[in-house]
N, CA, C and O atoms as a GROMACS GRO file, in nm:
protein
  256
    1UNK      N    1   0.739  -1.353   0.865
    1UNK     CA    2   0.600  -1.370   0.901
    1UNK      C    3   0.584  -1.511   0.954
    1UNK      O    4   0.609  -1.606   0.879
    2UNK      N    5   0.537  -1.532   1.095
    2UNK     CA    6   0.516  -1.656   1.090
    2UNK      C    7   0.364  -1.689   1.161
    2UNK      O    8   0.288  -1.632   1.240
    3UNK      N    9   0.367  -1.838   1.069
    3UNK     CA   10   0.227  -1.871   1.063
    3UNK      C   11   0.223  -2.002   1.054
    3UNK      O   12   0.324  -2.048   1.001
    4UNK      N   13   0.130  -2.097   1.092
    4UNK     CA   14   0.126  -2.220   1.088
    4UNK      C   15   0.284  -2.284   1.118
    4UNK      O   16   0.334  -2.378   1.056
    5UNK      N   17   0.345  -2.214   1.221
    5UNK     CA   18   0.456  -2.322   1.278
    5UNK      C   19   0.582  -2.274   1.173
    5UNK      O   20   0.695  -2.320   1.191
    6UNK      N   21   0.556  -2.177   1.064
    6UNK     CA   22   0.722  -2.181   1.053
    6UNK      C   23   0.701  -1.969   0.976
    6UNK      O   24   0.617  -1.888   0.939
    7UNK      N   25   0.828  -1.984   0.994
    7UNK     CA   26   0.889  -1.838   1.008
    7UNK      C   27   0.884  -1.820   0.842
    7UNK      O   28   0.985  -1.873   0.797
    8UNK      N   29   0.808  -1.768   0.745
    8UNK     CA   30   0.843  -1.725   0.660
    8UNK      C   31   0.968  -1.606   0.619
    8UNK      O   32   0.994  -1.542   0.721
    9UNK      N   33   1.023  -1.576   0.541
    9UNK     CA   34   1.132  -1.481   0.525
    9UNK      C   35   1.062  -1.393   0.406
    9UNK      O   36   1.108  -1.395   0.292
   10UNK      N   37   0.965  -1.326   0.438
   10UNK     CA   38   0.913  -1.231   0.295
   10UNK      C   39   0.983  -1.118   0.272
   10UNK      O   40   0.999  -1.034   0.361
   11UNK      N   41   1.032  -1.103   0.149
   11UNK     CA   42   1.046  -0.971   0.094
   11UNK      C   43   0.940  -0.909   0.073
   11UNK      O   44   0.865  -0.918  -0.024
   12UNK      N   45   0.930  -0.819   0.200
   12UNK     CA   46   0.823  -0.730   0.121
   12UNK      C   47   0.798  -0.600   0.064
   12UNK      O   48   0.696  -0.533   0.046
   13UNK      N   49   0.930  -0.585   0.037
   13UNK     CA   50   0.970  -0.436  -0.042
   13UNK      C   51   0.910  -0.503  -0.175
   13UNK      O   52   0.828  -0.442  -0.244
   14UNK      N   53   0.945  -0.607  -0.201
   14UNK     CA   54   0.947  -0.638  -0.378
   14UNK      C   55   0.823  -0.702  -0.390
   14UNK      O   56   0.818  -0.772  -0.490
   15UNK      N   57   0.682  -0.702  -0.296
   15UNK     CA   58   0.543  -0.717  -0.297
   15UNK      C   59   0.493  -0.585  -0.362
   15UNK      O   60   0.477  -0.478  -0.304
   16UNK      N   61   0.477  -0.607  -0.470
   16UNK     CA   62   0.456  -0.454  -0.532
   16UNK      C   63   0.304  -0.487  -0.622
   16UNK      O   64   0.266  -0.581  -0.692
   17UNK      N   65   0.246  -0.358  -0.579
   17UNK     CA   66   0.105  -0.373  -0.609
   17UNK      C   67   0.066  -0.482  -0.762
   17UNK      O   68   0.146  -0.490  -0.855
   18UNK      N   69  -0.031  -0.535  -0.762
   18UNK     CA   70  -0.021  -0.671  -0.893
   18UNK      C   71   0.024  -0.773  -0.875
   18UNK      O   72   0.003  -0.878  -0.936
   19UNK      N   73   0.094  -0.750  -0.787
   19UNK     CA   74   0.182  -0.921  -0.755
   19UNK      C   75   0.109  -1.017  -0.657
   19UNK      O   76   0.021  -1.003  -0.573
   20UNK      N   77   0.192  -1.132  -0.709
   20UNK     CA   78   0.082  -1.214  -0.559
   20UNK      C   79   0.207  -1.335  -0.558
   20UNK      O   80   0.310  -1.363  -0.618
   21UNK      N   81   0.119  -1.387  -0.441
   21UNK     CA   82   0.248  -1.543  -0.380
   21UNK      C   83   0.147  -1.615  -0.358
   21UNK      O   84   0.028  -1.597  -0.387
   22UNK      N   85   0.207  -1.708  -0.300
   22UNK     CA   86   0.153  -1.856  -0.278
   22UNK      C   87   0.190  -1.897  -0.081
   22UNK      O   88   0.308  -1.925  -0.065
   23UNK      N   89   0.134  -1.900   0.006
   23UNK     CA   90   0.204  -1.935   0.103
   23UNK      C   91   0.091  -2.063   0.152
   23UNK      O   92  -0.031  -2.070   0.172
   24UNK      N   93   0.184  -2.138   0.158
   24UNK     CA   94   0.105  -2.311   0.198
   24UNK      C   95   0.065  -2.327   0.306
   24UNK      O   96   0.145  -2.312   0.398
   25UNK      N   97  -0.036  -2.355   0.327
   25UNK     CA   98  -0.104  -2.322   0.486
   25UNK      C   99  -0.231  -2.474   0.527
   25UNK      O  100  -0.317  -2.517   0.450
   26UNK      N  101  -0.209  -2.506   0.621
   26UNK     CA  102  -0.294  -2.595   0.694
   26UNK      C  103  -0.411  -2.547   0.788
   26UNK      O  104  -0.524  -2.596   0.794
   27UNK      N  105  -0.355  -2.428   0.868
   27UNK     CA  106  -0.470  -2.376   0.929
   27UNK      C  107  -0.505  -2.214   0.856
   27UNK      O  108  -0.445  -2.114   0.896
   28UNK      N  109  -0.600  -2.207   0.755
   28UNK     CA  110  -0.588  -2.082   0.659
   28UNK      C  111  -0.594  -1.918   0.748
   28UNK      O  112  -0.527  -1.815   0.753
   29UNK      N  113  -0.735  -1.982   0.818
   29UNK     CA  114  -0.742  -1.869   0.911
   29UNK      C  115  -0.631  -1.787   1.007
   29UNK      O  116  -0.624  -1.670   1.043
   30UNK      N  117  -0.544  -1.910   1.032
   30UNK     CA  118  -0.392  -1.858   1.080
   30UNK      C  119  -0.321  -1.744   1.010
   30UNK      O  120  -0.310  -1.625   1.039
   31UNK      N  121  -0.274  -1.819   0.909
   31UNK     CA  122  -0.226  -1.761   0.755
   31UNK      C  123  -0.289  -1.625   0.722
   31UNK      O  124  -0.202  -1.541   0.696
   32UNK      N  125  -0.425  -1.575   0.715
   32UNK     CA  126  -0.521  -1.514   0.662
   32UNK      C  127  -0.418  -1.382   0.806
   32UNK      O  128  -0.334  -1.294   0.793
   33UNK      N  129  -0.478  -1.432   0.902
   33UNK     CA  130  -0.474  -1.351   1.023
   33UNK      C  131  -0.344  -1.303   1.023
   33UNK      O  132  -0.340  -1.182   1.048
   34UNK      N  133  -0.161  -1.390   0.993
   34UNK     CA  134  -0.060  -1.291   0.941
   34UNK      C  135  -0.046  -1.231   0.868
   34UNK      O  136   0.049  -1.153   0.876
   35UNK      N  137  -0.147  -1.229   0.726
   35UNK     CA  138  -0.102  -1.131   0.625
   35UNK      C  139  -0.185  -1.028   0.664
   35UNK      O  140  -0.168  -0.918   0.613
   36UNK      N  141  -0.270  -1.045   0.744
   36UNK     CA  142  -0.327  -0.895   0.804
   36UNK      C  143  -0.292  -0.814   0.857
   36UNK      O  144  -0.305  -0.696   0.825
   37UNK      N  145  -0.225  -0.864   0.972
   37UNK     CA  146  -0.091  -0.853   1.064
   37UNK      C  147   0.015  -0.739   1.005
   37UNK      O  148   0.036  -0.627   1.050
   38UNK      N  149   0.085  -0.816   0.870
   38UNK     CA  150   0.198  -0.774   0.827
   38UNK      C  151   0.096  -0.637   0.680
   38UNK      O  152   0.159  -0.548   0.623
   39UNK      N  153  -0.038  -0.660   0.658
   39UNK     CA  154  -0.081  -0.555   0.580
   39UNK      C  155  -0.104  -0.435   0.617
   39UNK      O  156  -0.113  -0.342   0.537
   40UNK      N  157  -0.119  -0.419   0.785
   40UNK     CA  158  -0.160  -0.308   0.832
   40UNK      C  159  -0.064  -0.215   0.856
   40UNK      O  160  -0.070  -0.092   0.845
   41UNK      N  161   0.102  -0.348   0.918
   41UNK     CA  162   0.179  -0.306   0.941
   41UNK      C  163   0.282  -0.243   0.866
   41UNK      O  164   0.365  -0.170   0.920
   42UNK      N  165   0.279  -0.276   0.705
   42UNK     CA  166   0.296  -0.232   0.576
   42UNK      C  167   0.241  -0.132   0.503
   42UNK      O  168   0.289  -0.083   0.401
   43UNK      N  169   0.108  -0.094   0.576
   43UNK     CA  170   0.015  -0.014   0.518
   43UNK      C  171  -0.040  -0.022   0.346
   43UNK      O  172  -0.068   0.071   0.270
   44UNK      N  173  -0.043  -0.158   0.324
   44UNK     CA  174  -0.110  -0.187   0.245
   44UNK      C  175  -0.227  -0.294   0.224
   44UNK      O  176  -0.247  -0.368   0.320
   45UNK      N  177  -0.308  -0.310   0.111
   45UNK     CA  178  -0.411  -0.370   0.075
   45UNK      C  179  -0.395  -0.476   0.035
   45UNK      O  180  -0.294  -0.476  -0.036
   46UNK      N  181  -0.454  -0.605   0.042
   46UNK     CA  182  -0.429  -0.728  -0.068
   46UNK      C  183  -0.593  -0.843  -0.016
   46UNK      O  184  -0.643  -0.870   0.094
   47UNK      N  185  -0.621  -0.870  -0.122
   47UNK     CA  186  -0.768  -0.985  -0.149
   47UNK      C  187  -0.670  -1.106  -0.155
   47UNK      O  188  -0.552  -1.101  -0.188
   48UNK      N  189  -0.758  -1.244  -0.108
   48UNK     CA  190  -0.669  -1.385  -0.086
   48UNK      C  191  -0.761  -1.470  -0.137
   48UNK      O  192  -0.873  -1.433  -0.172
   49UNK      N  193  -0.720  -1.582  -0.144
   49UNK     CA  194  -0.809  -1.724  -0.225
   49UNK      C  195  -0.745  -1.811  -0.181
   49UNK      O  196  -0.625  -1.814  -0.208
   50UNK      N  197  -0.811  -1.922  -0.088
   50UNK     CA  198  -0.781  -2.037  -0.062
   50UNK      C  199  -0.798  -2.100  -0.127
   50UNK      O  200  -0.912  -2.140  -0.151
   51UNK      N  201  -0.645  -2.161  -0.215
   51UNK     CA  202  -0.634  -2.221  -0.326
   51UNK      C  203  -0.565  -2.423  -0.306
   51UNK      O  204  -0.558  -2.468  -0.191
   52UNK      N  205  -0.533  -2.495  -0.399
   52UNK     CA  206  -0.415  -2.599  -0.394
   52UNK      C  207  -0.390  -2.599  -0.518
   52UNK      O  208  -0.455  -2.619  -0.621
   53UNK      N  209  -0.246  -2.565  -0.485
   53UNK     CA  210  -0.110  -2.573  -0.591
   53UNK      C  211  -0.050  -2.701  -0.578
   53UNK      O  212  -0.041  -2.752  -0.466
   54UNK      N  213  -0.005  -2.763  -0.690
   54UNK     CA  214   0.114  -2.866  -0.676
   54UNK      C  215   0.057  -2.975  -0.527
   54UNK      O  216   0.118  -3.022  -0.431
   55UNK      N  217  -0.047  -2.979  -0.558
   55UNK     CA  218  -0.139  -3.041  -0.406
   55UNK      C  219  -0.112  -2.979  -0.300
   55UNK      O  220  -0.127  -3.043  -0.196
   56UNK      N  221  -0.063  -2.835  -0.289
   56UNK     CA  222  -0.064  -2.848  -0.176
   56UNK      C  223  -0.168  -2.702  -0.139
   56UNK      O  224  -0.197  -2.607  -0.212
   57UNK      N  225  -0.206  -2.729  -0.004
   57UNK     CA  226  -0.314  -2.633   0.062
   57UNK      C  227  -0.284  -2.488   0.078
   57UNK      O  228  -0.196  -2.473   0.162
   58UNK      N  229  -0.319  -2.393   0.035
   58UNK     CA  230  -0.281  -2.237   0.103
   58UNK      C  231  -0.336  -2.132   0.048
   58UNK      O  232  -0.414  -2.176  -0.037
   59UNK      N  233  -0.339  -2.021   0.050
   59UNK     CA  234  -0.343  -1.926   0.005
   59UNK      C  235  -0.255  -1.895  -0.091
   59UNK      O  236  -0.136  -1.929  -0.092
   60UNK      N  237  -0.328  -1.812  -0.196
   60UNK     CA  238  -0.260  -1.694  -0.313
   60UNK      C  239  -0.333  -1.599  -0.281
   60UNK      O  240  -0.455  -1.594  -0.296
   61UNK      N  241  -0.218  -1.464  -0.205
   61UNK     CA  242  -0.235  -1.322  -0.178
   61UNK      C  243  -0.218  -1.240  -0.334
   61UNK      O  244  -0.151  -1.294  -0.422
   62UNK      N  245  -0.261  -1.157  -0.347
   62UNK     CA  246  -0.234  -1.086  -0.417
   62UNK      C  247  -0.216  -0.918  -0.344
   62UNK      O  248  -0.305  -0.880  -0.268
   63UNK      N  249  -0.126  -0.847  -0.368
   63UNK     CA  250  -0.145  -0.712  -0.365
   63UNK      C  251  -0.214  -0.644  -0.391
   63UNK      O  252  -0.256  -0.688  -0.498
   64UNK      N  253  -0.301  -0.497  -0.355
   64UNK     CA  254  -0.401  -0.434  -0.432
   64UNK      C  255  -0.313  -0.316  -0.490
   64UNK      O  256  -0.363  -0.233  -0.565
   0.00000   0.00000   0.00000
C-alpha cells in the first residue's frame, strides 16, 4: 500500500476482523484514501482515528 511517499508491505490476510495497526502518516487524508483503496479492494470494512503514538502522527485502523 503506498501512501505518503513510501510503499507499505501489509499482510493482509492476517488483518482479521478486531485487529487494528498503526500506519504513521503526515498527510492523513492520503493515508485515509489508501486504506479505502485497499478496503474495497479486499472487500472489507474498517473505522480509523487519527491518533500519535510514540510522537508520532497517523492513523490506527481497525478492522470491522
Amino acid at each position: 500500500m503506498l501512501t505518503n511517499g513510501v510503499d507499505y508491505q501489509i499482510r493482509w490476510a492476517e488483518f482479521q476482523p478486531g485487529s487494528s495497526m498503526f500506519i504513521p502518516a503526515i498527510d492523513i487524508d492520503s493515508a485515509v484514501a489508501a486504506i479505502k483503496k485497499e478496503s474495497e479492494r479486499l472487500e472489507f470494512e474498517f473505522v480509523y482515528k487519527v491518533v500519535v503514538e510514540d510522537d508520532i502522527q497517523g492513523i490506527r485502523v481497525w478492522r470491522l
